[in-house]
N, C-alpha and C positions, 0 to 999 in steps of 0.2 A: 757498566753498573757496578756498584760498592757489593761483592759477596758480604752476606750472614749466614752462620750455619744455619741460624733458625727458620729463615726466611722462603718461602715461595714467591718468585716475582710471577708479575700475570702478563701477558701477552695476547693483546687483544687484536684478531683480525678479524672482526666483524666488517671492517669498510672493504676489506678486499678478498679472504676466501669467503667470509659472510653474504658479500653480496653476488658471489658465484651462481646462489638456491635457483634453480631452475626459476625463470621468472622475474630474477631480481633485477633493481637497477635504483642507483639513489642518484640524485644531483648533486653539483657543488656544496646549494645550501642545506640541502638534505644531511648530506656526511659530516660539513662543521657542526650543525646540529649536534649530530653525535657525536662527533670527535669532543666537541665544550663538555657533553655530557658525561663521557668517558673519562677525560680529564679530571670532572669533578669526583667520578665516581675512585680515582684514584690508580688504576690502573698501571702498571709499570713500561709497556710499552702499546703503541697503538703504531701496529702493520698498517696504514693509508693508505695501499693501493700497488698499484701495479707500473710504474710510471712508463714504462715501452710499451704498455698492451695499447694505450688509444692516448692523444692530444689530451681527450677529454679526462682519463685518467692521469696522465700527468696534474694536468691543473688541481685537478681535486686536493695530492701527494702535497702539490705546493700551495696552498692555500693553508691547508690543517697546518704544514711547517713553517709557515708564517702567523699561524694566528694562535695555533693548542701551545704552551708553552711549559705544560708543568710535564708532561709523560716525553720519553723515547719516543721521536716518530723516525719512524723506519717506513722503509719500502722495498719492495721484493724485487729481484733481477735474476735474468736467467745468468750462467757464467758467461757471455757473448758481451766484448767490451760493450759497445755501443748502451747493451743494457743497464751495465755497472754505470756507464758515465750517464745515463740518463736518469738514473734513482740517484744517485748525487745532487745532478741537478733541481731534481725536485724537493728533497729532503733536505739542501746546504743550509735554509736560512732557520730552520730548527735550533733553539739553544742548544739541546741533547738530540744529536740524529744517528740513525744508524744504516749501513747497507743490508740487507740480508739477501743472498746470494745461496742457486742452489741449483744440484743437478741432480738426475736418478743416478741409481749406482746399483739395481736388482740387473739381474743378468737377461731379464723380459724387457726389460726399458731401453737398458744399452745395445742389445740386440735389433729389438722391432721397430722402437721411437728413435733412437739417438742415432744407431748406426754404427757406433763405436766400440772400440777397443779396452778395455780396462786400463790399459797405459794411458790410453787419451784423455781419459774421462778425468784422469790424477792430474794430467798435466793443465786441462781444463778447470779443477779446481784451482792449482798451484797458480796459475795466471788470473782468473780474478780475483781469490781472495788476496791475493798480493794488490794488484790495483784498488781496491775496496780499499784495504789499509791504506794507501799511501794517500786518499780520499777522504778519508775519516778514521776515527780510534775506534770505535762499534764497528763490528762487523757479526755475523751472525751466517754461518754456513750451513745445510739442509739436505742431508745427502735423500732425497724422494725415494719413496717407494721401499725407506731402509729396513723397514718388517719383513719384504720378500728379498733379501740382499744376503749375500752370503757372508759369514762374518767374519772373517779374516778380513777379507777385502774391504767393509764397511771400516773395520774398524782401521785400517790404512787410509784409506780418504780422512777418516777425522782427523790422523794426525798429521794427510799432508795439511789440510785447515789450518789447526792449527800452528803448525810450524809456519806457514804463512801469514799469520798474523788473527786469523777468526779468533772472538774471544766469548761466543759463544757458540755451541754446537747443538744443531738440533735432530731429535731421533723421529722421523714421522712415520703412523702408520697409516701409511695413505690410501688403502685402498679399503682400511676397518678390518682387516684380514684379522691380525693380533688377539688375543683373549690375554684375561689378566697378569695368571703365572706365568705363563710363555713370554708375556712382554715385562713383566719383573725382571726373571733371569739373561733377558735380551739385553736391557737397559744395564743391569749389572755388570754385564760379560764387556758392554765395548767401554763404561767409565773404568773400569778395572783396566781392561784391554790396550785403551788409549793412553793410559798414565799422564794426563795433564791437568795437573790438580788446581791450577790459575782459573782455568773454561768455565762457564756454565754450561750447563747439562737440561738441554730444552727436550719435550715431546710435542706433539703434533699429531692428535688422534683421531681418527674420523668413524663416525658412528653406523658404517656398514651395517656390523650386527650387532646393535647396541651397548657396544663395551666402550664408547669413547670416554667416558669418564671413569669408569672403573680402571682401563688402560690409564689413563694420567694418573690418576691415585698411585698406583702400583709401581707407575716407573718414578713418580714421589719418594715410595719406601724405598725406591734401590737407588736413588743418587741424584734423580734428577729436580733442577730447583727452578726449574721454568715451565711454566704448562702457557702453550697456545690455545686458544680457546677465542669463542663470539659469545653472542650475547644471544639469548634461546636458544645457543645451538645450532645458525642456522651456518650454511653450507653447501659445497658443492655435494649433491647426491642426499645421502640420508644425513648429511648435514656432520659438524664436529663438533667435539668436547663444547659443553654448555659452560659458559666459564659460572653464571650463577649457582651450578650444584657443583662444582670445583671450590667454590670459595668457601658456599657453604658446609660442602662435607670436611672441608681441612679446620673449619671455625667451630661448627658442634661437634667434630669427633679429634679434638686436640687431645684427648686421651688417648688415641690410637695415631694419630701421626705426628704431634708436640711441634708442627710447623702453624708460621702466622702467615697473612697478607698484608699488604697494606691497604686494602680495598673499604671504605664505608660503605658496608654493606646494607645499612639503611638507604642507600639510594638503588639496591640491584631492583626492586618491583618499578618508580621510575625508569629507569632506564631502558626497561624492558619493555614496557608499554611505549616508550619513545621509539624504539627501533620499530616496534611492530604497525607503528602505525604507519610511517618514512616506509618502511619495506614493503607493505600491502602483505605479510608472512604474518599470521594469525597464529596467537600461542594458543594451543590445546585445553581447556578448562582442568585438563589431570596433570599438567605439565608440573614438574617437582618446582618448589620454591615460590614461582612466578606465574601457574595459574589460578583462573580465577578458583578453584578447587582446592588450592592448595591448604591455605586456612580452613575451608568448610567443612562442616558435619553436620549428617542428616539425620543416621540411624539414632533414634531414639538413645539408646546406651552410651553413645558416643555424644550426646548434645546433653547427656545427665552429666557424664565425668568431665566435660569440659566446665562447665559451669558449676560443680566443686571444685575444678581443681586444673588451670588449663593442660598442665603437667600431663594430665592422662593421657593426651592423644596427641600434642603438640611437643614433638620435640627441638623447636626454636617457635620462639613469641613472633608473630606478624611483624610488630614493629621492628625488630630486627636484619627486617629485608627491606620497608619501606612499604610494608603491606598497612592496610587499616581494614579493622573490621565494618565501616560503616563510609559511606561514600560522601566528597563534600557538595553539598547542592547550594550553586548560586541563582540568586534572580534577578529581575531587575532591578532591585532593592540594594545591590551590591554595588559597592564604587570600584576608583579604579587602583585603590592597595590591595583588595582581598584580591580582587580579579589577576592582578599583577604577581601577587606571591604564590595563587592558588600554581599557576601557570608556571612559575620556578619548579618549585614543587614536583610538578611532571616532568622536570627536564628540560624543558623549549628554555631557551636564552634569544630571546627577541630585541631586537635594538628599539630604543622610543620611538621612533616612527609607525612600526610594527606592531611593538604593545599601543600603540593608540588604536591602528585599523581594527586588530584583533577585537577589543574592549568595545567598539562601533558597532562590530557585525554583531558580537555577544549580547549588546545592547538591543540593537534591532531582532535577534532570536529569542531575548526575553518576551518581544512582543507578542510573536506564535507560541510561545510555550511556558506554561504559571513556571516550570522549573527546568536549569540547564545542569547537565551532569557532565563529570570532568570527560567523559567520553565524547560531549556534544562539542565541548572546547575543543577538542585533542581532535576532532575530526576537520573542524573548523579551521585550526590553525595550520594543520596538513594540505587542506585542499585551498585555502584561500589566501594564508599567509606566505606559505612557503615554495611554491612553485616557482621555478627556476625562470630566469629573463630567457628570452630566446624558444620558450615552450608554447607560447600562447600562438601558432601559427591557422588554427583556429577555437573561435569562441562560439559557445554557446547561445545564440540571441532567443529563440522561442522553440518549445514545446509542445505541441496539444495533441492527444490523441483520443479516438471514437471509438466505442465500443458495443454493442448491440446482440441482435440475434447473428449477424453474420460476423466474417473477420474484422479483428482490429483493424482502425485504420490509423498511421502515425503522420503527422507533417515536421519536420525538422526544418529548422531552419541555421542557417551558422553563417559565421563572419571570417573572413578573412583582412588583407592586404589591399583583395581585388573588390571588395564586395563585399554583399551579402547572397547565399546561397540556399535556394528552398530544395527540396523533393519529399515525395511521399511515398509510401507504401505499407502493405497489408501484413498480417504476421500473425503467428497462433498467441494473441497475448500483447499485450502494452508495449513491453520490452523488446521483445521480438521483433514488430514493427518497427521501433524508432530504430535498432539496431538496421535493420533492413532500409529505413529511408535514408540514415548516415551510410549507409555503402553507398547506395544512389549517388549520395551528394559530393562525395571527397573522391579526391582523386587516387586513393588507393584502394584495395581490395583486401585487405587486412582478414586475418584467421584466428578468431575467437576461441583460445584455449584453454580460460579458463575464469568463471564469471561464481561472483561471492557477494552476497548482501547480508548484512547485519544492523542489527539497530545499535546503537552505540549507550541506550540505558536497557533497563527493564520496563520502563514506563509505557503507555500509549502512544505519547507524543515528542517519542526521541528521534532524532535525527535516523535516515536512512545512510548507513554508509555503503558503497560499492565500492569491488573490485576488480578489476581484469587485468587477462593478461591477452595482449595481442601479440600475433606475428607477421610479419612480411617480408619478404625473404629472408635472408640469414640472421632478421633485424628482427630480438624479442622484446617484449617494452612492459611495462604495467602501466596501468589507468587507476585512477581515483576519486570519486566522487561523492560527495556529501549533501543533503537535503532533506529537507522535513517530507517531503515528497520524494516516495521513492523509485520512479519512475525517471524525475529529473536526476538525483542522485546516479542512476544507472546510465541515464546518457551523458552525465560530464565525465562521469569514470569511463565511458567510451572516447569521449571527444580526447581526453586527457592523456589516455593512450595511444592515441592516435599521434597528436602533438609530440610524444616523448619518442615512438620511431622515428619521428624527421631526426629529432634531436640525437639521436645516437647514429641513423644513417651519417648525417651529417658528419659527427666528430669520428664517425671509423673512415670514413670515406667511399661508402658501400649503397649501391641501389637498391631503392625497396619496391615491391610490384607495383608501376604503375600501370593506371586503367590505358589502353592503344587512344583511347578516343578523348581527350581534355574536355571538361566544361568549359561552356565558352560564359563569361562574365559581364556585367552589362555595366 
């Protein structure tokens, strides 16, 4: 990339440490979603994935680098050829592609994880990022763990990097360890240290103890002109730097760091609502910038001074993020441009096939409901538009469940390949039971980790969304489901999850519990 003194470029790994978050898991079409979305939002580079870690992960790396065409896509590699040649592979047909490559270098990593020597570790850098280069002109080297790293030695890796050809260097604090000044004068000590004034100067912060964004600011003032960052923040563990209060804090406090982006930051509330819906990872109503909270005011004092003056309590206008103080409500009354722009709007980039089904089912939900909110949409085109080929290994055909002075009773019924498949069983509650008749019925025994329902407006008659996360063996999955009924809503977000560990057993090549005894099919 073109340096400017002025400039912050953004680096976005929401598709790949992003989708790390305890729980997560997106599809092919899930990530282009977001990579289109990213794209528009402007972003400078977008991290796609991990292309050794699974088949499935490759594909994704190469789909984004054939189809996102305006950002850097990159993809991550450990220094182990095989890895280097396989993030090429995936990233080659990208206009602008990059390798990023990295190893730990803290004396706890090379000792416990790696195994190795300090010499080895050099020579390990010196060997892939040389192959990177001779692969591609972007490369991007990551010494892990460099917050607990000793600093001589950190700062000798960066220049074998870069003598090798890295023409970006990135500092992570990967374990969130870092507080502010410590990681100012840390940043300072290896750009002075390293003396290569050609590099960019990347962070990588993770929000252990809540410093991941304060940390990127800081290593901002001391030299560094690239922050890694996702979208909410989300991540492995307590998740990394929020790239929306990144942008934002460099955009409203340009008095205090005189750095730009290139990010239209009227689109970070879309976007954000796009991830969160694809992720099944719910933003927090206080969340800075991008919760629902983040514009609102209750107390009296504070809903007097906004309304002389929004200045009082607001220091960036809504629209500035992509926020709106009032919600857009379509009905049936609506045709198929508003329906069609409304949906831009949010992010979704639908092919015409898509924006036709989508506008159908919208159509037939005006029937159940006088008004559809962009939430009913947004729920609607997650669970019904965009589910991946290859997922549907079962479907939901019927429902009913009894309820009385004794236990619920559920009947489930579902479809396969072979059939159709009934059982039944009792349960403290609605949900419980059908959960309990789908173990009956499917061939796995899956472990319910973690179960979420929301209405997706304020209204009486908003959609029920669910969510889950299942397990079975080493295989963790989310489920998703939508419906004016929130009963059925809670069992497709079951079925859904269910479908999505075949789908990941499958691409890692790994067994998930199956029951000893098979349903036998008629």
């Amino acid at each position: 990339m073109e340096r400017r003194q002025d400039r912050v470029y953004i680096f976005d790994t929401t598709l790949r440490d992003g989708e790390q978050a305890a729980g997560g898991n997106l599809n092919v079409v899930e990530k282009l979603q977001i990579a289109r979305q990213l794209g528009k939002l402007g972003v400078d580079v977008i991290e796609a994935g991990f292309p050794a870690a699974s088949p499935g992960d490759f594909a994704c790396v190469e789909a984004i680098a054939r189809e996102v065409r305006e950002p850097v896509i990159a993809g991550l590699s450990r220094t182990k050829e095989e890895d280097v040649r396989a993030c090429f592979e995936a990233v080659k047909n990208a206009p602008r592609r990059r390798i990023h490559t990295f190893i730990a270098t803290s004396p706890i990593h090379m000792e416990h994880k790696l195994q190795m020597k300090p010499a080895e570790v050099l020579e390990e850098i010196r060997s892939a990022v040389s192959l990177a280069r001779g692969l591609v002109e972007d490369v991007e080297f990551s010494a892990e763990d460099a917050s607990r790293s000793e600093l001589p030695f950190l700062i000798e890796t960066f220049k074998t990097a870069a003598a090798a050809g890295a023409s970006t260097l990135n500092i992570p604090d990967t374990v969130g360890y870092a507080t502010p000044e410590e990681f100012y004068d840390f940043c300072q000590a290896i750009i002075k240290g390293v003396g290569a004034p050609k590099v960019i100067y990347s962070v990588h912060c993770h929000n252990d103890l809540g410093l991941a964004v304060a940390n990127s600011l800081a290593a901002v003032r001391a030299g560094a002109r690239q922050v890694e960052c996702t979208i909410n923040g989300l991540g492995e563990r307590a998740g990394n730097a929020s790239l929306e209060e990144v942008v934002m804090a460099l955009k409203t406090r340009t008095d205090r760091y005189g750095f730009v982006t290139g990010l239209d930051s009227t689109k970070l509330h879309p976007t954000s609502a796009l991830v969160s819906r694809l992720s099944g990872v719910h933003v927090p109503p206080n969340k800075a910038i991008v919760g629902a909270n983040a514009f609102a005011h209750q107390a009296g004092i504070h809903q007097h001074g906004v309304m002389k003056n929004p200045l009082t309590y607001e220091i960036m206008k809504p629209e500035e993020v992509g926020a709106s103080g009032s919600e857009l409500v379509l009905g049936k009354h609506s045709g198929r441009h508003a329906f069609r722009d409304r949906i831009e709007q949010m992010g979704y980039a639908l092919t015409s096939d898509q924006s036709e089904t989508a506008f159908a089912l919208f159509k037939k939900l005006c029937d159940s409901k006088k008004n559809v909110s962009d939430g009913d949409i947004a729920a609607l085109i997650a669970d019904e538009i965009l589910p991946a080929s290859g997922e549907g290994l079962y479907e939901l055909k019927r429902c009913s469940v009894k309820t009385g002075d004794g236990p619920t009773l559920a009947v489930v019924t579902l479809a396969n390949g072979q059939g159709n498949i009934s059982d039944a069983a009792t349960g403290n509650g609605p949900i419980d039971a059908a959960y309990r008749a789908i173990w009956r019925a499917i061939d796995l025994e899956p472990e319910l980790l973690s179960f979420n329902i929301k209405a997706t407006s304020d209204r009486s008659d908003s959609l029920g969304e669910t969510t889950v996360v299942l397990r079975s063996g080493d295989v963790t999955a989310p489920g998703r489901g939508v419906s004016t009924d929130v009963i059925e809503s809670a069992v497709k977000a079951f079925v859904n999850g269910v479908n999505r560990l075949h789908v990941l057993a499958s691409a890692r090549g790994v067994e998930l519990n199956v029951k000893k005894h098979k349903r036998q099919y008629a």
